[in-house]
N, C-alpha and C positions, 0 to 999 in steps of 0.2 A: 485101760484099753481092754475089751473083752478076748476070748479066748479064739472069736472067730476071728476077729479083726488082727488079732497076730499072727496066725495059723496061714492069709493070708499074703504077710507081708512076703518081697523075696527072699530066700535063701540063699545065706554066702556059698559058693561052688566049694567044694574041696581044695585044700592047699590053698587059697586065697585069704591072704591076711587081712583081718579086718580091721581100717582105724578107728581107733574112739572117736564119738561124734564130739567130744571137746578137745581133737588134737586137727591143726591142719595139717596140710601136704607142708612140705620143706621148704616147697619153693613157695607157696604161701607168706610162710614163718618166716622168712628171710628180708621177703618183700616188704612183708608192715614192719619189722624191725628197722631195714632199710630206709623206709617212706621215713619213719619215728626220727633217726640220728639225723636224716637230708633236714629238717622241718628244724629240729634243732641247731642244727650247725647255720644254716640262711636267720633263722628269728632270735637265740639266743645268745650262741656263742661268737659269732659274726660282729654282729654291734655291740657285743662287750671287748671284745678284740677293738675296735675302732676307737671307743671313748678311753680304752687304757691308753692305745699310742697313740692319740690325739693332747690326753693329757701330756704326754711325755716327749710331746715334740720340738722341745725346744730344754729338754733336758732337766733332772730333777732338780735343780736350786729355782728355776721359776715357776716349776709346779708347785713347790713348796710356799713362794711367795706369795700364790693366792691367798693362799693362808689367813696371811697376813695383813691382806686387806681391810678396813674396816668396815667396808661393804660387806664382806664376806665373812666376816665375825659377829657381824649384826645378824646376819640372815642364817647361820646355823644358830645362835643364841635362841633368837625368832620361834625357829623351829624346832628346838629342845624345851621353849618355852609352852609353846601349845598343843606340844605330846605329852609334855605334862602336866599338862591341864583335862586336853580332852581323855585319856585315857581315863586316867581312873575313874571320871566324871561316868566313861562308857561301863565301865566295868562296875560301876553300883547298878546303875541302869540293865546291864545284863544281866545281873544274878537277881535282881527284883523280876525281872520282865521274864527269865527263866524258872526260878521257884513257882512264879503266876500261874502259867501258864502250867507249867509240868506238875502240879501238887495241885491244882484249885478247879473247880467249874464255877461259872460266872457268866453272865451275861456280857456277850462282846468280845468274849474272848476269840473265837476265829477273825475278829474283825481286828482287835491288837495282834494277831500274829501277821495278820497282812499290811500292817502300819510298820510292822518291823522291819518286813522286806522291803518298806517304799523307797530307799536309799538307792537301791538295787537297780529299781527302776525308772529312777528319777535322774536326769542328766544334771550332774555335777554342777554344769554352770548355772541349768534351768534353776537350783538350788541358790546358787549363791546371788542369782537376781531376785530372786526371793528374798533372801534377807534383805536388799537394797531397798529393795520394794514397801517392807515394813518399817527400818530401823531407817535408811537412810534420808537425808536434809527434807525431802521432799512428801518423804514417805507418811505410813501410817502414824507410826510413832515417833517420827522425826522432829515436829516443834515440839514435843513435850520433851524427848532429848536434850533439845540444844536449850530450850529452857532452863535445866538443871543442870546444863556445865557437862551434859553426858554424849560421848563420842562412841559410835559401837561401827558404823562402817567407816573403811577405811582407817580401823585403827584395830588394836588386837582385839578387843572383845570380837568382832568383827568376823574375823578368821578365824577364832578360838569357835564360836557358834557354828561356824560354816563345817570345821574341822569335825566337831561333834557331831553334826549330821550326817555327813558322811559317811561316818564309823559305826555309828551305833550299831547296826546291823550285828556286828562280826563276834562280838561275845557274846549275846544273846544266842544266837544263828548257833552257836557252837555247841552252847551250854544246855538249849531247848531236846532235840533229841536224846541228848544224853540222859536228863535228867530224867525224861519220859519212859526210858529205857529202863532207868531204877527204880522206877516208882513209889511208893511211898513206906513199905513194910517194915525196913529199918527204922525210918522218920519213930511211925508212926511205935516202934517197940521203945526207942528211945523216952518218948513219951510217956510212955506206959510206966515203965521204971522211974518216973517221979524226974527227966530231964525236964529245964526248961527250952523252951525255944533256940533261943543263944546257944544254948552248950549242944544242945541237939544240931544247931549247924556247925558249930565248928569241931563235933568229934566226931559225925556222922556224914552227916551231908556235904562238906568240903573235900576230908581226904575223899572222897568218889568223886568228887567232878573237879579234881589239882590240875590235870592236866590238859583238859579238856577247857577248864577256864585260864590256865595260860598260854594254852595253843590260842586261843580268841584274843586275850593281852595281846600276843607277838604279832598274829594278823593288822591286830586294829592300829596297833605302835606304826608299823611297816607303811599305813595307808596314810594314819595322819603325817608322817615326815615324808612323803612322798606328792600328797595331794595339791595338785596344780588346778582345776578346772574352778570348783568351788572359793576354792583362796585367793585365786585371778580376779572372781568379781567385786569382791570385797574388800581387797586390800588397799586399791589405789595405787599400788608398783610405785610406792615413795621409798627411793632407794634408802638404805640405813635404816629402815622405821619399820615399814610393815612386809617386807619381802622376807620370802621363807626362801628355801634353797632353789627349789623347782624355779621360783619364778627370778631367780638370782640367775641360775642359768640362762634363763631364756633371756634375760636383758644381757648378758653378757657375747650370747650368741650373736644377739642381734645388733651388737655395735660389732662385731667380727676379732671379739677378743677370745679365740677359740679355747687358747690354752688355760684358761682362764673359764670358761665354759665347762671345760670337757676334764680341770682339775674338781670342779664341784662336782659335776655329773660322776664322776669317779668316788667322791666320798657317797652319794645315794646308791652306788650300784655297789659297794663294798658293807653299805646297810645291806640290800638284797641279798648278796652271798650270805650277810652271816644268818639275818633271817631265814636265809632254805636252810641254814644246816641246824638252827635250833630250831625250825618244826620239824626238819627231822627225824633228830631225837626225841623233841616231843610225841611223833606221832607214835614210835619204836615203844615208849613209856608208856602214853596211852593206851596200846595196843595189847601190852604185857599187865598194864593193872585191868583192862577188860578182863582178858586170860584167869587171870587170878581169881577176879570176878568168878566167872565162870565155873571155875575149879571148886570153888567156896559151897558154890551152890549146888 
C-alpha cells in the first residue's frame, strides 16, 4: 500500500484500544465456540450416546452374545478380511502414484491426479454398479467368468474391488502434497553418493513421509471396515458369506433386532474412537517431524 493510501486511512482517537484485525470481539468468540460444541453435541456426541445405550438395553450378557452369533463372526471375519486385502493393495498404489507424480513430469500427469480424486466424486453405489455392470452374470465380463468356474460379484473378490475403489484416494491424497513439499534434493544427493534406488527410499525417502503415509493407512483402514454404499451392490447381502459389518447392521436393524444392531454399530463407532485418537497422534508427529524439517534446514 503506498504512503498516500495510508496517510489516508482513519486514525484511531486517543485512549482508544485498538483490536487486531485477527482477534474478534468476545462476544463473537464465544458465539462460534458456542455454534462449534451445539453442532457437536446434536451430530456427534448425541448419536454415539444413542447406539451405546441402545446396545446396552437389555443388559451386557446379550450385548456380549451378539458376539457370538455366526452371522456376526462371519461379518466381522468379512471385514478384517478385505481390509486386509484392500489396504495394502492401496498403500503400494499410493506410494507408486505419489513418487509419480511428486518426483517425475510426464505426459498425463495432471490428468492421473484427477483419476485419483475420482472416488471423491463418484457415488459409492454409482461405483459399485459399476463393477456389476462389468463382472457380474450378465455383464461385460460375466460369461467368460462363469466359464472358468470364476465368481467376483456377489462374492469377496467382489467387495474386495469395490473396497479398493473406494479407498484409493486416501494414501496417495496424503502422500502427494507432502512429497511435493520435499522435493527432490535429498533423492537426488543420495544418488549422487553411489545409493541405489531401493536404499535411497528406504533411508531417505520413507523416514520423511512415516507419518504422513500412515496417517493415509489409518484413513483408508477406517473407510474400508466402514464402507456400506459400494459393498451393498456387490455383495448380494447373503447372510454368513458376503456381508461386512455395516451391512450386518442394517439387516439386523431391519428385522428390528435393535440390540443386536446397535451391539455391532457399537464395535464400528469404537473403531472410530480409536481411529481419531491415532490420527491424532499422528497428526501431533507429523507436525513435530515437519518442525524438525524445518529447523534442519
Amino acid at each position: 500500500m503506498s504512503e498516500t493510501a495510508v496517510a489516508s486511512l482513519p486514525r484511531a482517537h486517543a485512549g482508544v484500544k485498538v483490536r487486531p484485525v485477527t482477534q474478534d470481539a468476545p462476544a463473537t468468540r464465544h458465539l462460534l465456540i458456542a455454534t462449534t460444541f451445539l453442532f457437536l453435541l446434536i451430530f456427534l456426541f448425541a448419536p454415539l450416546a444413542v447406539v451405546f445405550s441402545e446396545a446396552m438395553a437389555k443388559g451386557l450378557p446379550t450385548f456380549l452374545e451378539t458376539f457370538s452369533e455366526p452371522d456376526a463372526i462371519a461379518a466381522v471375519k468379512l471385514t478384517l478380511i478385505v481390509a486386509a486385502i484392500a489396504v495394502p493393495a492401496n498403500l503400494v498404489f499410493g506410494l507408486a502414484a505419489a513418487w509419480s507424480i511428486a518426483k517425475f513430469s510426464f505426459p498425463g500427469k495432471s490428468l492421473l491426479v484427477t483419476l485419483i480424486d475420482l472416488p471423491f466424486s463418484v457415488s459409492p453405489v454409482v461405483s459399485g454398479l459399476v463393477y456389476v455392470l462389468v463382472f457380474g452374470a450378465q455383464g461385460l465380463f460375466g460369461h467368460w467368468l462363469s466359464a472358468h468356474g470364476w465368481q467376483v460379484v456377489f462374492a469377496v473378490p467382489g467387495i474386495v474391488l469395490a473396497t479398493i475403489f473406494v479407498t484409493f484416494p486416501f494414501v496417495a491424497r496424503e502422500l502427494i502434497p507432502l512429497m511435493q513439499e520435499q522435493g527432490t534434493v535429498e533423492e537426488e544427493a543420495a544418488l549422487t553418493l553411489g545409493a541405489s534406488g531401493f536404499t535411497t527410499f528406504l533411508t531417505v525417502t520413507l523416514p520423511n513421509i512415516k507419518w504422513g503415509l500412515l496417517y493415509g493407512v489409518l484413513l483408508c483402514n477406517a473407510r474400508a471396515m466402514g464402507e456400506f454404499g459400494a459393498v451393498s451392490v456387490v455383495s448380494g447381502h447373503i447372510r454368513g458369506s458376503t456381508n461386512t459389518i455395516p451391512l450386518q447392521v442394517e439387516i439386523l436393524y431391519n428385522e428390528y433386532n435393535n440390540v443386536a444392531a446397535f451391539a455391532l454399530a457399537v464395535l464400528l463407532a469404537g473403531l472410530a474412537l480409536v481411529t481419531l485418537g491415532i490420527k491424532t497422534f499422528l497428526e501431533w508427529r507429523h507436525a513435530d517431524a515437519l518442525a524438525a524439517r524445518g529447523r534442519r534446514h
